[in-house]
N, C-alpha and C positions, 0 to 999 in steps of 0.2 A: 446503629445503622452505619453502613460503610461507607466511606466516597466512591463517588461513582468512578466507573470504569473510563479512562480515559484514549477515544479511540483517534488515530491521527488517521486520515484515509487521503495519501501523497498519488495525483492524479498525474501520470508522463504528458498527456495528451498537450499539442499547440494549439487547439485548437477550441474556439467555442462556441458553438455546443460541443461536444463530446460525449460520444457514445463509452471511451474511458470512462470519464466522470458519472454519468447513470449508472453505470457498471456498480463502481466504487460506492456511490451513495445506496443505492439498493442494497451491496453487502454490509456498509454500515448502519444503515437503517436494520437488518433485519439482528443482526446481533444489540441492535438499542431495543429490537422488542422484545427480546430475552434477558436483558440484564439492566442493570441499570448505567446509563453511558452519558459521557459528552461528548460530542462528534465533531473533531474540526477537520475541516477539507483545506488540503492545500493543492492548487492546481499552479500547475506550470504557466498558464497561459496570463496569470496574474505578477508572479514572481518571477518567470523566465529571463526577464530584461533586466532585470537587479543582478542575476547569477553570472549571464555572458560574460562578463568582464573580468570577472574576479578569479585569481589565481589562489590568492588564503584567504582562512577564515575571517581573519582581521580586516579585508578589504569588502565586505559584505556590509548594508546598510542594517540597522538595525534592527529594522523590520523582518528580514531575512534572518538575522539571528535569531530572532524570537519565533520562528518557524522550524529551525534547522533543534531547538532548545526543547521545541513541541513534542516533534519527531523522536528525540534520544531519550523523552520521559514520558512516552507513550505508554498506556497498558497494553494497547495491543494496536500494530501497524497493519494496515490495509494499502497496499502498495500495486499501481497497477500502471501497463503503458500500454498503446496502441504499439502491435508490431508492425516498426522500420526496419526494413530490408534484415528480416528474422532475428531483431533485436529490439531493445527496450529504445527509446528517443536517448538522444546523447544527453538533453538537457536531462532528463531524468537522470545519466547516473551522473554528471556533472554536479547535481543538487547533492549525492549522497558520497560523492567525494569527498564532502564537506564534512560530513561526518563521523564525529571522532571512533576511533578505533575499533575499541571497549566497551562504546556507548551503547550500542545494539544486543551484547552481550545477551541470551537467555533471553530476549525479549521476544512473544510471538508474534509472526508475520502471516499474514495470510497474501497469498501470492494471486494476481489476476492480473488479465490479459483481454483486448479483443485485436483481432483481425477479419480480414476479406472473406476469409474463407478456413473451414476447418484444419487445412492443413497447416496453418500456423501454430498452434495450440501446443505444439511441442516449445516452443519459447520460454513458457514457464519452468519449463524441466532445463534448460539449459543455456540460459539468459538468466532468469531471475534467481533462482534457486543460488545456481554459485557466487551471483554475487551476494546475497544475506548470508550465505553458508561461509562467505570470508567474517563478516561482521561475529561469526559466531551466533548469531541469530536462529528462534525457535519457527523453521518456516514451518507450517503447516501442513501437512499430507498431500491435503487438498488444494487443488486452485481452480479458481473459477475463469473459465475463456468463456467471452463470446464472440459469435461471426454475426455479418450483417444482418444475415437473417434473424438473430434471435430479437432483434430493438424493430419497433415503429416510431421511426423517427428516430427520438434520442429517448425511447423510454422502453425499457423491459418488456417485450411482449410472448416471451418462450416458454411453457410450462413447463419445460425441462429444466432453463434455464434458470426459472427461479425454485424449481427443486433443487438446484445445484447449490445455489447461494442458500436456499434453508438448511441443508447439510453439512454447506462449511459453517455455517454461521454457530451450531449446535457443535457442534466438534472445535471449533476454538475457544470457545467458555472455560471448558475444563482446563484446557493449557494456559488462558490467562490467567488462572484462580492460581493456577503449578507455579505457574513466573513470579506471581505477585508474594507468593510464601518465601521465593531463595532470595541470596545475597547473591551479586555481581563479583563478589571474592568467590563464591562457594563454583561457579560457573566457568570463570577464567583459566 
């Protein structure tokens, strides 16, 4: 038997509850009921006030390391933010700042978002994308948005919307099995 797939799902959102973080827990829930996975959630609203201050990696508490260590040996990143003023939160990319170079390299990323309203959804194409596509990182085809409407509450209520997430979820398997065959040399 294998080890399990190890998924990191890094939440932008300040805030909590977060319609983010349902987001995020729903697509990694549904790729843990296809595969065999460990799922650690890192949210912002935990580790945000360790990050503010720090300018390098060396000046982050440990805990923060061990997060930032998470993230760079993920099988497969699930990466998401509420969109601020047609961007990702600052804290979010502030966190992946941190982030060595290289370390992303070939790694897949599944890309997600929620906003107010539909017409945010382009965020993912031009906010997130480019910044994993610096990492070198394998983002996925697909991203998963939602708007207000799709949550009651802070919980998934859209049957589109969780078709959406059953699709990315099936379509990223194959790409993690891809990543987990090559070298970091073979990719660079």
């Amino acid at each position: 038997m294998t080890a399990p797939y190890r998924i990191v799902a890094v939440s932008g959102s300040l805030h909590e509850p977060s319609k983010t973080t349902a987001l995020l827990r729903a697509i990694a829930d549904a790729v843990a009921e296809r595969a065999d996975a460990e799922i650690q959630l890192i949210e912002l609203t935990e580790i945000g006030p360790s990050l503010a201050g720090a300018l390098q990696r060396e000046q982050l508490p440990a805990h923060i390391e061990e997060q930032l260590v998470a993230i760079e040996q993920a099988d497969l990143l699930i990466v998401g933010s509420p969109v601020y003023r047609a961007s990702f939160t600052g804290l979010f990319k502030h966190l992946f700042d941190f982030i060595g170079q290289y370390e992303l390299v070939g790694k897949p990323v599944l890309l997600a978002a929620t906003g107010g309203g539909e017409r945010h959804a382009l965020m993912i194409e031009h906010q997130l994308r480019p910044l994993f596509a610096f990492f070198q990182a394998l983002t996925l085809p697909l991203g998963v948005y939602a708007s207000n409407t799709d949550f009651d509450g802070y919980r998934v209520a859209s049957d589109v919307l969780e078709a959406r997430i059953a699709l990315a979820a099936d379509r990223a398997l194959p790409l993690v099995g891809y990543a987990a065959t090559r070298t970091v040399d073979a990719l660079v």
